[in-house]
gemmi code that builds the backbone of each chain (N, CA, C; Angstrom):
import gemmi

chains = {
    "A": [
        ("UNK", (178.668, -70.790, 170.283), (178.855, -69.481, 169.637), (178.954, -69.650, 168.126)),
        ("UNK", (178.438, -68.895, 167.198), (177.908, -68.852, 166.032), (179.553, -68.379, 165.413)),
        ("UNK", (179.955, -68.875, 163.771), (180.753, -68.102, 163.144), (180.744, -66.695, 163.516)),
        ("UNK", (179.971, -65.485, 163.411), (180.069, -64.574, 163.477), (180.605, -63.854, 164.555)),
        ("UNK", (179.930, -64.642, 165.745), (180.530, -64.718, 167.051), (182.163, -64.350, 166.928)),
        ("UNK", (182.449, -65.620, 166.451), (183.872, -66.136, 166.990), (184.676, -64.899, 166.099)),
        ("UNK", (184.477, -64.080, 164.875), (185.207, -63.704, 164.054), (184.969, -62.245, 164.798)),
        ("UNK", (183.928, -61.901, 165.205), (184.130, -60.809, 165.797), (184.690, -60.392, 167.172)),
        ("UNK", (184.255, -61.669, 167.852), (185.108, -61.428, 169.034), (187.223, -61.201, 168.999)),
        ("UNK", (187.502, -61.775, 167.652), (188.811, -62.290, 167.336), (189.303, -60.536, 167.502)),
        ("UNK", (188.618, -59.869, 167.348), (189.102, -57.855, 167.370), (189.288, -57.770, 168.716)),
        ("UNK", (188.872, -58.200, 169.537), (188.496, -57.251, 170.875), (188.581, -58.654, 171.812)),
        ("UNK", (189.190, -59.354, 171.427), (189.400, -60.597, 172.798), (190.461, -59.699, 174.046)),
        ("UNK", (191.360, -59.272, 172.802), (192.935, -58.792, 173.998), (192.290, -57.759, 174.805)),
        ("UNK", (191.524, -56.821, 174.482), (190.727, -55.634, 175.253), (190.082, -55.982, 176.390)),
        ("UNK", (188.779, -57.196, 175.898), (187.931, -58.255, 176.819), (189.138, -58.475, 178.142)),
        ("UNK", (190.622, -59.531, 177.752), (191.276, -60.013, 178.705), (192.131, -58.824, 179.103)),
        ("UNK", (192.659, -57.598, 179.070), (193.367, -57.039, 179.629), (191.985, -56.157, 180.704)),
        ("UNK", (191.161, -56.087, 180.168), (189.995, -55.396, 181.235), (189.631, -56.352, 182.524)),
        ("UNK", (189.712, -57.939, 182.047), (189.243, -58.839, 183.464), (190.642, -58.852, 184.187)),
        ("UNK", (192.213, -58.287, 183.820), (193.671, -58.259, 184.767), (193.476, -56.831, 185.001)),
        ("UNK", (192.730, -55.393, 184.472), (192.701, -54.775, 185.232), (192.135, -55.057, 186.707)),
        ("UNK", (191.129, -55.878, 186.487), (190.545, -55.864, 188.197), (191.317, -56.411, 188.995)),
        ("UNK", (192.280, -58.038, 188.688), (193.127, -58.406, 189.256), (193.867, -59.363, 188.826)),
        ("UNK", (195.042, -59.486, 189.188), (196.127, -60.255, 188.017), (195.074, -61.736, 188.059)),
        ("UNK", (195.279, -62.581, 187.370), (195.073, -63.833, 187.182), (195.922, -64.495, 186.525)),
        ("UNK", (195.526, -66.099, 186.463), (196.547, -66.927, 185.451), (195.363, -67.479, 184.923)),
        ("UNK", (195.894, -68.209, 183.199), (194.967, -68.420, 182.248), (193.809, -69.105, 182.325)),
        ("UNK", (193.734, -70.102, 183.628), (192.941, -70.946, 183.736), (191.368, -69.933, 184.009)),
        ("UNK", (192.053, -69.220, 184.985), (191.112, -68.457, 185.713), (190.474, -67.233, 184.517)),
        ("UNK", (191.033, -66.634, 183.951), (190.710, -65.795, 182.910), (189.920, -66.751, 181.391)),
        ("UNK", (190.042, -67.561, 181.270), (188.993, -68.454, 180.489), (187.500, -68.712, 181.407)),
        ("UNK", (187.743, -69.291, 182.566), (186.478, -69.180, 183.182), (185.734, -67.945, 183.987)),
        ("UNK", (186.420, -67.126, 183.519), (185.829, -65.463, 183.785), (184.750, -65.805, 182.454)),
        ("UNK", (185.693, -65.958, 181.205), (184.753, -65.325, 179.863), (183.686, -65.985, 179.558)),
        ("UNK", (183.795, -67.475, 180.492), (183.003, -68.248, 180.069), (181.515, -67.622, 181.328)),
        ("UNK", (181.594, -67.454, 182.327), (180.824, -67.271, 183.045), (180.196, -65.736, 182.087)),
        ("UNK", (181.007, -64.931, 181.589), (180.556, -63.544, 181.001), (179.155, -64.157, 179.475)),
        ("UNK", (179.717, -65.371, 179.459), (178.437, -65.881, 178.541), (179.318, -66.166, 177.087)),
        ("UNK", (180.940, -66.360, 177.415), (181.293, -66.750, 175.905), (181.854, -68.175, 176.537)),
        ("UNK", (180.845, -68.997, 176.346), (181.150, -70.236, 176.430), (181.613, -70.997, 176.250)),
        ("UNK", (181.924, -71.122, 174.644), (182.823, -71.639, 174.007), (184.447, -71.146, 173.785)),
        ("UNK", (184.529, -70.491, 174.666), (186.090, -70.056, 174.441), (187.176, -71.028, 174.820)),
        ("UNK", (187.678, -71.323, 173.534), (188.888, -72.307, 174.204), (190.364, -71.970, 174.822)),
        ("UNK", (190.963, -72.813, 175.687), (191.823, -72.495, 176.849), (192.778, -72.131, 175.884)),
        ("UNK", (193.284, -73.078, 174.840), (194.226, -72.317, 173.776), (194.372, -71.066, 173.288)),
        ("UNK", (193.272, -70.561, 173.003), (192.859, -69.205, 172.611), (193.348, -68.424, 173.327)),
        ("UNK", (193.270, -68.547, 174.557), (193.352, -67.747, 175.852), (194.758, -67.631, 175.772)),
        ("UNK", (195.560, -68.798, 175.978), (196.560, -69.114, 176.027), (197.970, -68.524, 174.966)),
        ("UNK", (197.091, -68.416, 173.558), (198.096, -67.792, 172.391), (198.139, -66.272, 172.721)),
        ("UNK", (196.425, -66.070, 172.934), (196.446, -64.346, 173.367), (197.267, -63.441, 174.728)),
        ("UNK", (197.610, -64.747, 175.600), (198.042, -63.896, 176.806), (200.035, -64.217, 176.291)),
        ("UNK", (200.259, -65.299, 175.651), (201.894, -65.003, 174.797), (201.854, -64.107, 174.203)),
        ("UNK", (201.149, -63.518, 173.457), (200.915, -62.119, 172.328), (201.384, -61.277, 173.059)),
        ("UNK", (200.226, -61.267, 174.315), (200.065, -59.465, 174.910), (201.571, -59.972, 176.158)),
        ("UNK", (202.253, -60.854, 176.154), (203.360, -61.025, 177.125), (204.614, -60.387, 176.160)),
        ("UNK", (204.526, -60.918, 175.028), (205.733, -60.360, 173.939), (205.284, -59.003, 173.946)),
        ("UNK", (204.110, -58.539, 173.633), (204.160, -56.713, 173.775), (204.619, -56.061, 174.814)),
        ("UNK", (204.973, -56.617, 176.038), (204.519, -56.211, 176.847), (203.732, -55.263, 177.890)),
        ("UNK", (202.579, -55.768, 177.181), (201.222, -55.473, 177.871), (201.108, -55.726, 179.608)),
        ("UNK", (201.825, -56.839, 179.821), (201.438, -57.627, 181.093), (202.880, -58.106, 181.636)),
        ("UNK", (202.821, -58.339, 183.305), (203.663, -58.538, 184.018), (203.619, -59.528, 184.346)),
        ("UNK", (204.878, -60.738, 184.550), (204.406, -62.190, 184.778), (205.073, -62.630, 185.981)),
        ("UNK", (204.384, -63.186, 186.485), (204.889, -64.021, 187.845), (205.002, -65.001, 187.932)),
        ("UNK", (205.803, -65.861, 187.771), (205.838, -67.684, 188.341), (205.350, -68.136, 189.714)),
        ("UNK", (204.126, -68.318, 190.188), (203.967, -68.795, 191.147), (203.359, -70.442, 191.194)),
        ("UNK", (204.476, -70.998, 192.370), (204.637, -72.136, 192.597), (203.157, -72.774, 192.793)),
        ("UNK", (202.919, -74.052, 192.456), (201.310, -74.414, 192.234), (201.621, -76.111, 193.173)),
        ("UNK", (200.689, -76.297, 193.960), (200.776, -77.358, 194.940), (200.917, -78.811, 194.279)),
        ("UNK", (199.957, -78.522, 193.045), (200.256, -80.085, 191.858), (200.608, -79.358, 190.502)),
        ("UNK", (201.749, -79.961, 190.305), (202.468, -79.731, 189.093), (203.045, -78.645, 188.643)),
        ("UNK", (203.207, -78.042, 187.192), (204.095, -76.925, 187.346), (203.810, -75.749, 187.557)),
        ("UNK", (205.097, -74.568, 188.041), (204.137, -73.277, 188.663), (203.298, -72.781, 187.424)),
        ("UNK", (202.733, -71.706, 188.059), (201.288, -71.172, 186.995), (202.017, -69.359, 186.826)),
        ("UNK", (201.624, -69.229, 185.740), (202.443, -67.679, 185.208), (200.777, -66.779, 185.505)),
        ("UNK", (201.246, -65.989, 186.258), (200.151, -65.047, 186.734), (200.465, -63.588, 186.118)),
        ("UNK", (199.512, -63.451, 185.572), (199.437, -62.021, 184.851), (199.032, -61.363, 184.990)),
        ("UNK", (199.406, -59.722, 185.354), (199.281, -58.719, 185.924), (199.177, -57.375, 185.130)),
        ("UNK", (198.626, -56.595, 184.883), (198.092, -55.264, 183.994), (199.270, -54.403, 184.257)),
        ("UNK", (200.229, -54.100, 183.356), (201.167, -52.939, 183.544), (200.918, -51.410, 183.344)),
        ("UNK", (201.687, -50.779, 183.334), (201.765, -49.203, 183.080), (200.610, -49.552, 181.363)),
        ("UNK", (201.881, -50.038, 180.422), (201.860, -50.149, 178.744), (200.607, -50.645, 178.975)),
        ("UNK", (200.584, -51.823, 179.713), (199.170, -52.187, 179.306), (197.629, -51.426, 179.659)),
        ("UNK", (197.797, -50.813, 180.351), (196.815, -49.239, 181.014), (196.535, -48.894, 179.599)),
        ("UNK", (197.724, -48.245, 179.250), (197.409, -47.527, 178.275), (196.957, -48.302, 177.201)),
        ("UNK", (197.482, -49.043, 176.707), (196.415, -50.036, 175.617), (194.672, -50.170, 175.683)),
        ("UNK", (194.376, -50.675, 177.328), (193.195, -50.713, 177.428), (192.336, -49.317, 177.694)),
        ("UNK", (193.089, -48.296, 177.877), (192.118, -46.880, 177.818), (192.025, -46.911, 176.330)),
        ("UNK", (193.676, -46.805, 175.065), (193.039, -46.883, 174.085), (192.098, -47.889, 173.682)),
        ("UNK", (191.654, -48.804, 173.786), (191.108, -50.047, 173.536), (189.669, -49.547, 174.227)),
        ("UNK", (189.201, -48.629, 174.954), (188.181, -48.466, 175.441), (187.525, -47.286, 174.469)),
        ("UNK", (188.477, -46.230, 174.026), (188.139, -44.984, 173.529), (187.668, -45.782, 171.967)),
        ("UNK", (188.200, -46.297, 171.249), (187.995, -47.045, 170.233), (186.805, -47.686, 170.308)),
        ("UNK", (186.572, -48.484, 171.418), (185.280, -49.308, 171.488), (184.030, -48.395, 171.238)),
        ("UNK", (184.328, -47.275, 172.309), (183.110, -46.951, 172.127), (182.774, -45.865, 171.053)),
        ("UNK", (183.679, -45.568, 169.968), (183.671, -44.890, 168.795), (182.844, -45.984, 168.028)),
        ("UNK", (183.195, -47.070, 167.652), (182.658, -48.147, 166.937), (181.440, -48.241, 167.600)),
        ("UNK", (180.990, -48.888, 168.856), (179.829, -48.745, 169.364), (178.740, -47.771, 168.499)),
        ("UNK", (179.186, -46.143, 169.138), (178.385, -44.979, 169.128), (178.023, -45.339, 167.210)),
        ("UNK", (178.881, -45.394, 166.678), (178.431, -45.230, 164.947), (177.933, -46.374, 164.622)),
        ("UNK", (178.024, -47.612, 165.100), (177.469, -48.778, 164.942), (175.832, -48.902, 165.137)),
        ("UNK", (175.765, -48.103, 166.929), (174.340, -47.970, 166.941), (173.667, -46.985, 165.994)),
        ("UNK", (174.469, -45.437, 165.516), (173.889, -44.512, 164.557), (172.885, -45.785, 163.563)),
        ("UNK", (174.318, -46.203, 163.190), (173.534, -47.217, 161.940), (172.221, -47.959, 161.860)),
        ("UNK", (172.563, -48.658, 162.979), (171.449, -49.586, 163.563), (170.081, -49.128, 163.712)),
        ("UNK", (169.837, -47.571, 164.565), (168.766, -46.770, 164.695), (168.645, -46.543, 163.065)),
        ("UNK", (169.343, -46.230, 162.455), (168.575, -45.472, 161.120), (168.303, -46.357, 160.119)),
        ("UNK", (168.576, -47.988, 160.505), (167.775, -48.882, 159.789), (166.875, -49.096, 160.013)),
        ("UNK", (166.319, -49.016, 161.891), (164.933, -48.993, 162.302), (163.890, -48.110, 161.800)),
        ("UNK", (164.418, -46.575, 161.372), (163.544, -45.581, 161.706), (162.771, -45.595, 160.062)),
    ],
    "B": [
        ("UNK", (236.310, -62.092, 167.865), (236.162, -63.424, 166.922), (235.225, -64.425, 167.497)),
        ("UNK", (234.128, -64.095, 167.933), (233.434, -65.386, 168.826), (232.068, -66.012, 167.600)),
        ("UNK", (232.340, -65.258, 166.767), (231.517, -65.464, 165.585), (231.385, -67.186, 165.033)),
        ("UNK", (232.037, -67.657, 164.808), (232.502, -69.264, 164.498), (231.967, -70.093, 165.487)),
        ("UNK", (232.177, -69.451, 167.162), (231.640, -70.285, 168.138), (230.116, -70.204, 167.966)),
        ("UNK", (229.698, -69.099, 167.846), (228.145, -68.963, 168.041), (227.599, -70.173, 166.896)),
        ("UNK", (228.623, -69.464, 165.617), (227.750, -70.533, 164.449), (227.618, -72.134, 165.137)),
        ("UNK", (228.572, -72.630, 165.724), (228.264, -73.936, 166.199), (228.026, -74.396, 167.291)),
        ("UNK", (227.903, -73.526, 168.276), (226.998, -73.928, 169.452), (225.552, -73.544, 169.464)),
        ("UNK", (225.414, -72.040, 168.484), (223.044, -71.419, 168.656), (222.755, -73.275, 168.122)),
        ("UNK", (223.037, -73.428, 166.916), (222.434, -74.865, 166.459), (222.093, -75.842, 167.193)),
        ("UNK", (223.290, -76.365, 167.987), (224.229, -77.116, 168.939), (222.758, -77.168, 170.047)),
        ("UNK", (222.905, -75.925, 170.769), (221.725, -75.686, 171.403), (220.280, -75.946, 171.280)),
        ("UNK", (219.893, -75.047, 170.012), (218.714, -75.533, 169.391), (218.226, -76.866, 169.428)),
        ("UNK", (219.364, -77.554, 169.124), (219.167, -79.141, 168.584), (219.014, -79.679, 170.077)),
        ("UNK", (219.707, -79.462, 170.405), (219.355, -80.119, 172.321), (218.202, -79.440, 172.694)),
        ("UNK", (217.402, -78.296, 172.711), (216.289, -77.965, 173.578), (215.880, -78.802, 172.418)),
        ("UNK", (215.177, -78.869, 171.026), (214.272, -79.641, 170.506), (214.312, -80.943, 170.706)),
        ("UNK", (215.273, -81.529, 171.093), (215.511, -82.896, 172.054), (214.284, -82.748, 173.198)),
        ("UNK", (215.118, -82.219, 173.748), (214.062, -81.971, 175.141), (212.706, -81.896, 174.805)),
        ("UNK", (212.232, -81.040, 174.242), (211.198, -80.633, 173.696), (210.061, -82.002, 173.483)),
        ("UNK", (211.047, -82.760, 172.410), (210.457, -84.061, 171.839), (210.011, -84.965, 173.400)),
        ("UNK", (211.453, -85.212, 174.259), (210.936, -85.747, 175.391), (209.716, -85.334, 176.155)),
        ("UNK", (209.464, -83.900, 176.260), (208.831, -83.654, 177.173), (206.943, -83.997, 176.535)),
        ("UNK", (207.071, -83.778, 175.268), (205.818, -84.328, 174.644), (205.570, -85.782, 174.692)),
        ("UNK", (206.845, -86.644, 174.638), (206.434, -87.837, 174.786), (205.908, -88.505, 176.061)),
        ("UNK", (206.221, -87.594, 177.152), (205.903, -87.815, 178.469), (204.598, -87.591, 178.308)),
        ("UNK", (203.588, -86.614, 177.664), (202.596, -86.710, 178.411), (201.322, -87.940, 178.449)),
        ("UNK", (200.257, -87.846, 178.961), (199.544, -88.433, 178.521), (199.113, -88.781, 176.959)),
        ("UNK", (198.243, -89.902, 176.851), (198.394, -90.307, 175.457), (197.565, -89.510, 174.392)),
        ("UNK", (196.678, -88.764, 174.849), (195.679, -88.151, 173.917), (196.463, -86.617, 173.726)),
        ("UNK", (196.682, -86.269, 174.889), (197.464, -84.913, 174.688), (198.860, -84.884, 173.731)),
        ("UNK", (199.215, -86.431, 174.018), (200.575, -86.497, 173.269), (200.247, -86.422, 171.797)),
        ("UNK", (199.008, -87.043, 171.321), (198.742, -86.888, 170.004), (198.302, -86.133, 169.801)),
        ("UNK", (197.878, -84.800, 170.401), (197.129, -83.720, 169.980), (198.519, -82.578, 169.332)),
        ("UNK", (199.717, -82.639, 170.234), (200.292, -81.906, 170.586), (201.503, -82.417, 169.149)),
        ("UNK", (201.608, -83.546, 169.211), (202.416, -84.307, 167.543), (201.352, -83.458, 166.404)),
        ("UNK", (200.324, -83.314, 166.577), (199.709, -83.330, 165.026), (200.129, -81.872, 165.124)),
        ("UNK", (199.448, -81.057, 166.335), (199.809, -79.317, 166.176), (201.620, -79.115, 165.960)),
        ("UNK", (202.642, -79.938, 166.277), (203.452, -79.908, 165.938), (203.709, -80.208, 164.370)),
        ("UNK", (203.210, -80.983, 163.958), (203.189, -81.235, 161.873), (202.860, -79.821, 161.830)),
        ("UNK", (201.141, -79.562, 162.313), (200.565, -78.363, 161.429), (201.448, -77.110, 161.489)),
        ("UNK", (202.174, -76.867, 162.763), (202.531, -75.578, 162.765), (203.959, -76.011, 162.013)),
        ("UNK", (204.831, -76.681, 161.663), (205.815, -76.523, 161.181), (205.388, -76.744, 159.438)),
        ("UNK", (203.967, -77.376, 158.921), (204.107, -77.200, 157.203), (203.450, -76.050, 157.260)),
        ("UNK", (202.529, -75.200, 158.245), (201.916, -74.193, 157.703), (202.952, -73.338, 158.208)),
        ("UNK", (203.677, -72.908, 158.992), (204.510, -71.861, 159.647), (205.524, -71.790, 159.068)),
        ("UNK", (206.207, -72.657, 158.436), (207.548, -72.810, 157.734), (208.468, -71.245, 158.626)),
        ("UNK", (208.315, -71.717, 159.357), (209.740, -71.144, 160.496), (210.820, -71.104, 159.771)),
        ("UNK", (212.009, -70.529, 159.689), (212.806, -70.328, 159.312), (213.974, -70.302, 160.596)),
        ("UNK", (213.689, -69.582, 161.396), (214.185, -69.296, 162.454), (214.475, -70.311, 164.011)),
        ("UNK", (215.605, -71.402, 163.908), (215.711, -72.234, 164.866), (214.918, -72.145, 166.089)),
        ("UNK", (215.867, -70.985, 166.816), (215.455, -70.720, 168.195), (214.347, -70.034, 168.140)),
        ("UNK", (213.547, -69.858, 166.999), (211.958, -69.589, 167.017), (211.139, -70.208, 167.365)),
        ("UNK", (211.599, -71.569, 166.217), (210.629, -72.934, 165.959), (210.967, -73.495, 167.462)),
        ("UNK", (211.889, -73.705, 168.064), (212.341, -74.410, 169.262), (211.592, -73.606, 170.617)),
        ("UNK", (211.735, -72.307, 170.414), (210.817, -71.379, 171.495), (209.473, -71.908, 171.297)),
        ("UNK", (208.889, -72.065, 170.493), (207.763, -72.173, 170.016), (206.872, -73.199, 170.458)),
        ("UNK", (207.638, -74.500, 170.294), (207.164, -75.784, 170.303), (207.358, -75.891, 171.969)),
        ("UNK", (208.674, -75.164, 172.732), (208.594, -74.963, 174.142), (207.456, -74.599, 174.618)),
        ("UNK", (206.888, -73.532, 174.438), (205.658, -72.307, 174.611), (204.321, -73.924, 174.301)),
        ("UNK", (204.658, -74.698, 173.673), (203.531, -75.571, 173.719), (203.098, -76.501, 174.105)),
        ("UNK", (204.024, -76.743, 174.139), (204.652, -78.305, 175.297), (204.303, -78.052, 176.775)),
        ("UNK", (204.306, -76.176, 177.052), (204.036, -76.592, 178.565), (203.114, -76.182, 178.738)),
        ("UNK", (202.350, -75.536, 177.901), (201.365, -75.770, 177.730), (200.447, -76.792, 177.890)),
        ("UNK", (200.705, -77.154, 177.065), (199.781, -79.046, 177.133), (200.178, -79.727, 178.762)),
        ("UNK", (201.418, -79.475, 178.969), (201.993, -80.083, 180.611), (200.791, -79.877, 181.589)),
        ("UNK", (200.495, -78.124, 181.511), (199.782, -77.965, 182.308), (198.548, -77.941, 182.465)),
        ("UNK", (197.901, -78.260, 180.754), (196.428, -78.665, 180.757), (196.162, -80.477, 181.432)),
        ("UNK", (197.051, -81.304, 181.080), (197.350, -82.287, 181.345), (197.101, -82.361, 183.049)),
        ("UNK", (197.794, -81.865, 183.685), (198.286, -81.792, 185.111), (196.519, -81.492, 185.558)),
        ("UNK", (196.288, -80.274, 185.181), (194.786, -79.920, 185.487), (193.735, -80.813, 184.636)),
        ("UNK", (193.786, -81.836, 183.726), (193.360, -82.506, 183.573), (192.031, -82.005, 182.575)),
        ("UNK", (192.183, -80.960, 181.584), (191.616, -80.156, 181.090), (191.250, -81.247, 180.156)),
        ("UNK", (189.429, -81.226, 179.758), (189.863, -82.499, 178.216), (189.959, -81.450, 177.011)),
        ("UNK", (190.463, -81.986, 176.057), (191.232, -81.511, 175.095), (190.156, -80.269, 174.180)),
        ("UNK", (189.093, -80.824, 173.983), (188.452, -80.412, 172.981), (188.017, -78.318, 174.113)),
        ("UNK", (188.555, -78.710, 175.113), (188.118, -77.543, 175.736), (189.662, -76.420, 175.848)),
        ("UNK", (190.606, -77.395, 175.601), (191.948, -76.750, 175.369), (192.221, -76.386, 173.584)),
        ("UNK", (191.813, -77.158, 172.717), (191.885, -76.557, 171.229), (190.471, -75.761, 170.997)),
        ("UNK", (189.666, -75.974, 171.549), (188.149, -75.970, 170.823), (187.259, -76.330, 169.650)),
        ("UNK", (186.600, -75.911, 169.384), (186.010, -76.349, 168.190), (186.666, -76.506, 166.669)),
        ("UNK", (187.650, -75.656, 167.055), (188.612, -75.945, 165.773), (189.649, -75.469, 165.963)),
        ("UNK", (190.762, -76.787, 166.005), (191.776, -76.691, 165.807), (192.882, -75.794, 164.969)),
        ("UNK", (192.274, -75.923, 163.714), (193.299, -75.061, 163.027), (193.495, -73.768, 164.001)),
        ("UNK", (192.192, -72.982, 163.608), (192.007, -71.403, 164.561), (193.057, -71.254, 165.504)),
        ("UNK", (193.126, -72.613, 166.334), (194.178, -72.481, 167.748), (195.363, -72.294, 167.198)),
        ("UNK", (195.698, -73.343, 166.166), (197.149, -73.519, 165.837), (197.335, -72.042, 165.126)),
        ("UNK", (196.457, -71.687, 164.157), (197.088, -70.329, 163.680), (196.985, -68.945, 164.458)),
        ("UNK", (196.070, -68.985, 165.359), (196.480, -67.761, 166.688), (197.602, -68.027, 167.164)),
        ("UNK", (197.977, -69.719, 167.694), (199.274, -69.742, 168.596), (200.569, -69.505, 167.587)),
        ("UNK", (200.704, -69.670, 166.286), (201.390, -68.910, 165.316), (201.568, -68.195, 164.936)),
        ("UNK", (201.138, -66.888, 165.333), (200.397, -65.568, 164.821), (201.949, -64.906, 165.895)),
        ("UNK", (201.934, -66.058, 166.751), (202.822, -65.036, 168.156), (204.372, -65.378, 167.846)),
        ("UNK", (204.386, -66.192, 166.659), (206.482, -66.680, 166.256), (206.309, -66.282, 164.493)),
        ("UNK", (205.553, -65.224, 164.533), (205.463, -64.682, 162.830), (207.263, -63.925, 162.760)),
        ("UNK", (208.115, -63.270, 163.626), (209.032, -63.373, 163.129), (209.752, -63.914, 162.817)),
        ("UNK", (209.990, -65.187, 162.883), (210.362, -66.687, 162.701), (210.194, -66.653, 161.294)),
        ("UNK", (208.756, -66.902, 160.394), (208.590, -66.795, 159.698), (209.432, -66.928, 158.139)),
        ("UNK", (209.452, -67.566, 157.550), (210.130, -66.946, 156.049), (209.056, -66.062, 155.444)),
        ("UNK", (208.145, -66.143, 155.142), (207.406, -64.998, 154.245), (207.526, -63.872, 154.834)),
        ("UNK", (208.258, -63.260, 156.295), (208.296, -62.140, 156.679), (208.999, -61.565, 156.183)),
        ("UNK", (210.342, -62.304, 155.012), (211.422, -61.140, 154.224), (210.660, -60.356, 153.498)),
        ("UNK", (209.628, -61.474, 152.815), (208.817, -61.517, 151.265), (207.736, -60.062, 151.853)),
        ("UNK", (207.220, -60.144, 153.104), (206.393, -59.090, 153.751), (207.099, -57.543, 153.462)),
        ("UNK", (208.508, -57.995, 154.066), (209.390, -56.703, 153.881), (209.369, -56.145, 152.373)),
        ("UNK", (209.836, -57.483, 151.720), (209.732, -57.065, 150.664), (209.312, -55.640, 149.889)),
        ("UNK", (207.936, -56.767, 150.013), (206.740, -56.263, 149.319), (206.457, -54.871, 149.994)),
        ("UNK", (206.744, -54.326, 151.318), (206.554, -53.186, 151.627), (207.596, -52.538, 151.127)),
        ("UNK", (208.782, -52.735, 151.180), (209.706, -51.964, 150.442), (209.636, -51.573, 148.903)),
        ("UNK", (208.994, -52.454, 148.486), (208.804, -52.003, 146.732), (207.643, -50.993, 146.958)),
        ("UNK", (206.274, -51.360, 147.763), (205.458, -50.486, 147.613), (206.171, -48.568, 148.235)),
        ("UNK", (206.635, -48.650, 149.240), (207.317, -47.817, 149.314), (208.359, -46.687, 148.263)),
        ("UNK", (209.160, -47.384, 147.743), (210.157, -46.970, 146.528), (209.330, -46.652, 145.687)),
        ("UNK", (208.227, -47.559, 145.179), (206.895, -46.968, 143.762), (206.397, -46.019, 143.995)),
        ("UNK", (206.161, -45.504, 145.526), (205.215, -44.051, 146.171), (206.668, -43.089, 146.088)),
        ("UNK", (207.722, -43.212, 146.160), (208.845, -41.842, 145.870), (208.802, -41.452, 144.591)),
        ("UNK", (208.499, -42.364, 143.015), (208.615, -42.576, 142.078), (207.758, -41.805, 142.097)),
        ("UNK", (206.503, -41.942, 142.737), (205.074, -41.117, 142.076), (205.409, -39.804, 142.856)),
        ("UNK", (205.732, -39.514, 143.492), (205.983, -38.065, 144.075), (206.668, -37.517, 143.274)),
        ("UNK", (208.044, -38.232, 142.902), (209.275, -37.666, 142.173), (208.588, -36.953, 140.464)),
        ("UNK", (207.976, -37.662, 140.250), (207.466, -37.608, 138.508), (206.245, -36.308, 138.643)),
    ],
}
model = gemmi.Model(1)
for chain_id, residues in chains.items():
    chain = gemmi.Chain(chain_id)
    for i, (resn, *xyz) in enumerate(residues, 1):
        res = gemmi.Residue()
        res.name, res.seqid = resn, gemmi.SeqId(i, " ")
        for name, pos in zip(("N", "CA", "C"), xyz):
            atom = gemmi.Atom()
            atom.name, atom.element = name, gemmi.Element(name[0])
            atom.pos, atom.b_iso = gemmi.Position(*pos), 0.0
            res.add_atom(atom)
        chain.add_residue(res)
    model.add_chain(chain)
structure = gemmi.Structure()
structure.add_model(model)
structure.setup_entities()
């Protein structure tokens, strides 16, 4: 992934990961290899990792300690009420930026 | 009056989890252990924490971290990525109240504040 990549994704990562715990809670391991299969390849587990402490201090997300067969349990994270609402706002926003982004885009083509 | 106790046991405390802390990094494997020493330098000259049980939460929050990339056997360059700093200053981004420049933040919003009554007032 290119500089530009990485600086733009840095807006809209928490949106990206609270939309893959709307479908179903996960823990970090599993939510890095969501994004990576989504085609952001280079995303590192750290990344993942600072962003889901962020949205845990907001609380955005609900955490579970579940016990893991090798080594220590794994904190599973779950989409709350607060966090609903973040990602509807986080959706209404997107696609404001989107819609005027493409305006732009078309009227450089035309 | 429990004021006196707190002053010398929060420290007291502090100083024992960052004990721990230190142990639990020295346990890990050897590459993680040095990954996890250097992000420990970087985040304490660039973070200048102020705040004990910040810096001590902090370095907790990383330590098991690394435990559990370790355990899963993650190699490293796929746990920091392509650049390190980036990691260390996102995973810092999350103990900014810790912070000392956060008075200087206040600060500075408080003066800008008081200068906007000034311009109303006049």
């Amino acid at each position: 992934m290119g500089r530009q990549m990485t600086e733009m994704l840095k807006g809209t990562l928490d949106g990206i990961v609270l939309a893959i715990l709307s479908d179903q809670p996960a823990y970090g391991y599993e939510i890095t290899a969501r994004l990576r299969e989504m085609g952001f390849s280079d995303t590192a587990e750290g990344t993942v990792y600072a962003l889901l402490v962020r949205i845990e201090k907001r609380g955005l997300v609900d955490v579970q300690k579940v016990p893991s067969t090798q080594g220590p349990p794994r904190k599973v994270y779950s989409l709350n009420a607060v966090g609903q609402d973040y990602l509807d706002e986080f959706w209404r926003t997107w696609s404001f930026l989107a819609e005027r982004l493409n305006e732009l885009h078309e009227g450089d083509q035309s | 009056m429990i004021g006196w106790i707190e002053k010398v046991t929060g420290p007291l405390e502090d100083k024992k989890r960052y004990r721990d802390y230190k142990t639990r990094a020295k346990a890990l494997p050897a590459p993680y252990r040095t990954t996890v020493e250097a992000l420990d330098r970087y985040l304490l000259y660039f973070g200048a924490i102020a705040k004990g049980d910040v810096l001590v939460t902090m370095l907790e929050d990383l330590v098991e971290f690394f435990e559990q990339s370790a355990q899963a056997g993650t190699p490293l360059r796929e746990i920091v990525g392509e650049d390190p700093v980036e990691f260390a200053e996102t995973f810092l981004a999350n103990y900014s109240e810790g912070q000392w420049i956060n008075k200087e933040r206040q600060r500075l919003i408080q003066a800008v504040a008081r200068a906007e009554s000034e311009e109303s007032a006049s």
